[in-house]
C-alpha positions as CSV (number, residue, x, y, z in Angstrom):
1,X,167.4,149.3,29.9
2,X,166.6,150.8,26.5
3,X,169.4,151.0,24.0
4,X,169.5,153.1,20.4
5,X,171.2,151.5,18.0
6,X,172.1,154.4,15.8
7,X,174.7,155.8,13.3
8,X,174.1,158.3,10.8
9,X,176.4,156.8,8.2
10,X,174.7,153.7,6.8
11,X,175.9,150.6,5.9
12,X,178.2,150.2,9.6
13,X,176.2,146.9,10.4
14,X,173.5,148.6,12.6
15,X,170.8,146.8,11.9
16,X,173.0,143.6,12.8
17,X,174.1,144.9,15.8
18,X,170.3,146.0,17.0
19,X,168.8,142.0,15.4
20,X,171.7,140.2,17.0
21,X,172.1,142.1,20.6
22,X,168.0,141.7,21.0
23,X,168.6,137.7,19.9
24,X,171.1,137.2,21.9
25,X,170.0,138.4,25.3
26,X,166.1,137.0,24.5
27,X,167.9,133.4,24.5
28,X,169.6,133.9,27.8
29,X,166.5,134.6,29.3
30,X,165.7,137.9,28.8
31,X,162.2,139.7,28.0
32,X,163.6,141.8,24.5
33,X,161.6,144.7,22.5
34,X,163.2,145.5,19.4
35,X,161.7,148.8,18.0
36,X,162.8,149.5,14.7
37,X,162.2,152.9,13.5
38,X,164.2,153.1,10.6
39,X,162.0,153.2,7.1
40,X,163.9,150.5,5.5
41,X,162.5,147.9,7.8
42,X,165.6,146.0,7.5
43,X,165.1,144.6,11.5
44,X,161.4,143.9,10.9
45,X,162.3,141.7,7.6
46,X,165.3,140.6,9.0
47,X,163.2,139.0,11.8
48,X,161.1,137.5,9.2
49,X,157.7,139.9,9.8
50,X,156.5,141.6,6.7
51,X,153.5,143.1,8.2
52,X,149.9,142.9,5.7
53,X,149.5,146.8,4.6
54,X,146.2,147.1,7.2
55,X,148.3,146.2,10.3
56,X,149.4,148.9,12.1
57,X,153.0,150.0,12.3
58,X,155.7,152.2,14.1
59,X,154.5,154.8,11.7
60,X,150.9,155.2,13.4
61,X,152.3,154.9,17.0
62,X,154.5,157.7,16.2
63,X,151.6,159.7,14.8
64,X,149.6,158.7,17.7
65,X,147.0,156.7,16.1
66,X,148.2,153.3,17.4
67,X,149.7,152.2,20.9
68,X,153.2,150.3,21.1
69,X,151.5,147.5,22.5
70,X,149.0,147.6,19.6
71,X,151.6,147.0,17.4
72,X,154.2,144.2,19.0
73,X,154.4,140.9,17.2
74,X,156.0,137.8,19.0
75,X,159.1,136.8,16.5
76,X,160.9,133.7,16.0
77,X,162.8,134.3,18.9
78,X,161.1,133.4,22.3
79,X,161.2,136.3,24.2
80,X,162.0,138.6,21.4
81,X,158.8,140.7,20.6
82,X,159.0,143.0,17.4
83,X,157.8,146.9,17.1
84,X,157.8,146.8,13.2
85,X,158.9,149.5,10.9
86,X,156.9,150.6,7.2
87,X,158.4,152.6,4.4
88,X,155.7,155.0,5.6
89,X,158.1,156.4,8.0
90,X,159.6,157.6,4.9
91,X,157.7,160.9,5.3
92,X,157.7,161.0,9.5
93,X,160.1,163.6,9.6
94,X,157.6,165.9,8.0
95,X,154.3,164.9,9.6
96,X,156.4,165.0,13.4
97,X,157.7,168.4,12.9
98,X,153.7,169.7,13.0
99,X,152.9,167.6,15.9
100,X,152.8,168.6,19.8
101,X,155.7,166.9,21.8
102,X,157.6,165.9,17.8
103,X,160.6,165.0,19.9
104,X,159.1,163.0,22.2
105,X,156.4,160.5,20.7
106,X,158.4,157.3,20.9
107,X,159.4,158.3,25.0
108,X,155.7,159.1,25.4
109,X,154.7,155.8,23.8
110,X,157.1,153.2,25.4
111,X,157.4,154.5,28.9
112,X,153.5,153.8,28.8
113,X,154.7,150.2,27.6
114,X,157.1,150.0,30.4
115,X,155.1,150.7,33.4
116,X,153.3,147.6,33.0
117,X,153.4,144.6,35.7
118,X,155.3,142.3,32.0
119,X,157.3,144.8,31.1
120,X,160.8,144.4,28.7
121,X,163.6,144.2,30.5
122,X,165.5,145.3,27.9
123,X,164.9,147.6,24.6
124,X,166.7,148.1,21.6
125,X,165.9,151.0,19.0
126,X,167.3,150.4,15.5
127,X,167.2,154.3,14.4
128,X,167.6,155.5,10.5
129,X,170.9,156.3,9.0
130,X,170.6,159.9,9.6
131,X,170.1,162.3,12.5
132,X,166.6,163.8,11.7
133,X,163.7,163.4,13.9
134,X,163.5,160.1,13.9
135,X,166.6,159.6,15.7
136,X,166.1,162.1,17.9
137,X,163.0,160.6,19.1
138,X,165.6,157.1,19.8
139,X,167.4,159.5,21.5
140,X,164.8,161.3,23.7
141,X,163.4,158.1,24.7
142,X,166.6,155.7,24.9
143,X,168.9,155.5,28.3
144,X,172.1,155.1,26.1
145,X,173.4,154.9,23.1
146,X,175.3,151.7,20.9
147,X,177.0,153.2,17.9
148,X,178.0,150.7,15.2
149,X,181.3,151.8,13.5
150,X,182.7,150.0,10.6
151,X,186.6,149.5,10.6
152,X,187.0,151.1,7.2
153,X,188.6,153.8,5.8
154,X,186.5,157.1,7.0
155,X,185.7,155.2,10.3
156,X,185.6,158.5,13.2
157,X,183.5,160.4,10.0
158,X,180.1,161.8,11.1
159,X,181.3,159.9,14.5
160,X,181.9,163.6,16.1
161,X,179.0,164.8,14.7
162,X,176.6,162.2,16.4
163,X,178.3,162.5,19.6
164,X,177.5,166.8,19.4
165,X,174.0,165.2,18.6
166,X,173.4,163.5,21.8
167,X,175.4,166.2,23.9
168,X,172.1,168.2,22.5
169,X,169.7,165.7,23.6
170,X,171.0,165.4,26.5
171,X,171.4,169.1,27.5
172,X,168.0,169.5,26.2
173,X,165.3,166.6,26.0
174,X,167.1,163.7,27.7
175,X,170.0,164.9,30.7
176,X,170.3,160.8,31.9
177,X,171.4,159.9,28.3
178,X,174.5,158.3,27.6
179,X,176.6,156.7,25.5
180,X,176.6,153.2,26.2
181,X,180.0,152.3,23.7
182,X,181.5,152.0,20.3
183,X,181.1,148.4,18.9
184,X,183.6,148.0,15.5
185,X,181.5,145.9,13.2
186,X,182.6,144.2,9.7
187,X,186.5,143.8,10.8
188,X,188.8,141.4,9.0
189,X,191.5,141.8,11.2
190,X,193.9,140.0,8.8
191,X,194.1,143.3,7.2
192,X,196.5,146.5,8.1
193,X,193.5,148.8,7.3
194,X,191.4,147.1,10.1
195,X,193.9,146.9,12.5
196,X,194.7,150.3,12.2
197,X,191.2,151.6,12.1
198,X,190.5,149.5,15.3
199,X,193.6,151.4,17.2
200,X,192.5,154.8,15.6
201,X,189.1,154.0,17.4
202,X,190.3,152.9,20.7
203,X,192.8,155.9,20.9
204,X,190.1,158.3,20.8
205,X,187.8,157.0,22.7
206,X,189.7,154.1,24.9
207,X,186.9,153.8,27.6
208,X,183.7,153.9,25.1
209,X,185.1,151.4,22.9
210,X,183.6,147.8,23.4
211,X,186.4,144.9,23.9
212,X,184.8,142.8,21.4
213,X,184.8,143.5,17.5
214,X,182.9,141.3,15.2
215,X,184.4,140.1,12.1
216,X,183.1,140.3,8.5
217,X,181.4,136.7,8.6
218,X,179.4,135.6,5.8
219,X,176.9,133.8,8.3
220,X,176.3,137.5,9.2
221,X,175.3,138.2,5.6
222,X,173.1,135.7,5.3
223,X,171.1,135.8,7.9
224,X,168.5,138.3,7.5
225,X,167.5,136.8,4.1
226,X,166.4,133.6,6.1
227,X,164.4,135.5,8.5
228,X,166.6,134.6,11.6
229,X,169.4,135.9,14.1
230,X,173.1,134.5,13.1
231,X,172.7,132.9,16.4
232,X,169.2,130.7,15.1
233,X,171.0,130.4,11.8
234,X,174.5,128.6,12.8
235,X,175.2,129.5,16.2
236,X,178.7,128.3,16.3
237,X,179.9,130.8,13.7
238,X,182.3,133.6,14.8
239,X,179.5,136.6,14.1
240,X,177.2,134.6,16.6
241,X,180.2,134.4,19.2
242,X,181.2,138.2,18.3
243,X,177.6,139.0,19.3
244,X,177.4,136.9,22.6
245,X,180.5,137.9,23.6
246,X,179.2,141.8,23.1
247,X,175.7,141.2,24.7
248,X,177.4,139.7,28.1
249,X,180.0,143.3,27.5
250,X,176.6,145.5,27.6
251,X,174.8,143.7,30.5
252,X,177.8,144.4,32.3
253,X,177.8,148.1,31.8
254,X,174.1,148.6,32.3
């Protein structure tokens, strides 16, 4: 199954939600590819991989100068393998539009990943904080689609417009996509605001909206500055149990 991860407003605990999904399922067993595509590289750092400048990156298979197997990296995670981003990708956007297929180089690149005898049983794409070609190429090559949303004030902003973004794909580069649910990230549910952002959510969109929430958890936080899934880094934390709890909700619905 091959996920995006994507929200165009940033800061909504995306990359979290891609790191922590991709953790969680490798350590039940699961053969995981995390891709991340986002020129921040906040997945590949937060997995503890800062490639050398000379290695290959998602940049070149995008560009079609590398393959997708070319550039995996094993992680700290047994059975979590890495696609690793570069602040190259920066300037994609530009270089795609003048290239044959621009909406379809990721597809192109991991379907010819996934018809292998070891292929991932699951993929997760952890797109940019916008809706420019990078994301559509999540889109074109993804099955369905995870958005992050924080409970704060502002919550259902740009939410509409990423939905009308993937009714595009799908009407025109992708027809199976979907959206796979609406995970609400960073609650503190001691707090009127969250509760009342979490029942704004669920009201409009009552079937899409994932059961579990995670919390604002300072484990969270920390995590990605030691290299390492919540669940690695204290496993018995509620952002780890938010995060199990949401990975057996998504294996259910695949």
């Amino acid at each position: 199954m091959i996920y995006a991860v994507a929200n165009q407003k940033g800061g909504v605990g995306k990359t979290t939600t891609a790191i922590n999904l991709a953790a969680t399922l490798a350590q039940a067993g699961e053969h995981v590819l995390l891709i991340d595509i986002d020129p921040q590289a906040n997945a590949t750092t937060g997995l503890g991989h800062r490639p050398p400048a000379e290695d290959p990156t998602m940049f070149e298979v995008l560009l079609g100068e590398a393959s997708l197997r070319e550039v995996t990296r094993d992680t700290v995670v047994p059975g979590l393998s890495l696609a690793p981003s570069s602040r190259e990708l920066a300037g994609a956007d530009v270089l795609l539009a003048e290239l044959d297929r621009r909406e379809s180089r990721l597809h192109d690149a991991l379907h010819s990943v996934l018809a292998a005898s070891d292929a991932f049983g699951f993929v997760f794409i952890d797109c940019p904080p916008s809706l420019g070609l990078l994301t559509v190429n999540a889109l074109v090559a993804a099955q369905e689609v995870i958005v992050p949303v924080q409970t704060e004030y502002y919550a259902l902003e740009g939410l509409a417009q990423l939905l009308e973004t993937v009714d595009a794909v799908r009407n025109r580069l992708n027809p199976g996509l979907l959206v796979g649910g609406i995970v609400l990230t960073m609650a503190d549910l001691r707090t009127n605001l969250a509760r009342e952002v979490e029942a704004e959510v669920r009201s409009h969109f009552p079937e899409l909206t994932y059961t579990t929430v995670v919390p604002r958890n300072v484990r969270l936080a920390e995590a990605p500055s030691h290299g390492l899934p919540v669940s690695m880094l204290d496993p018995a934390c509620p952002g780890s149990d938010a995060y199990f709890d949401l990975a057996k909700e998504v294996v259910e619905r695949a």
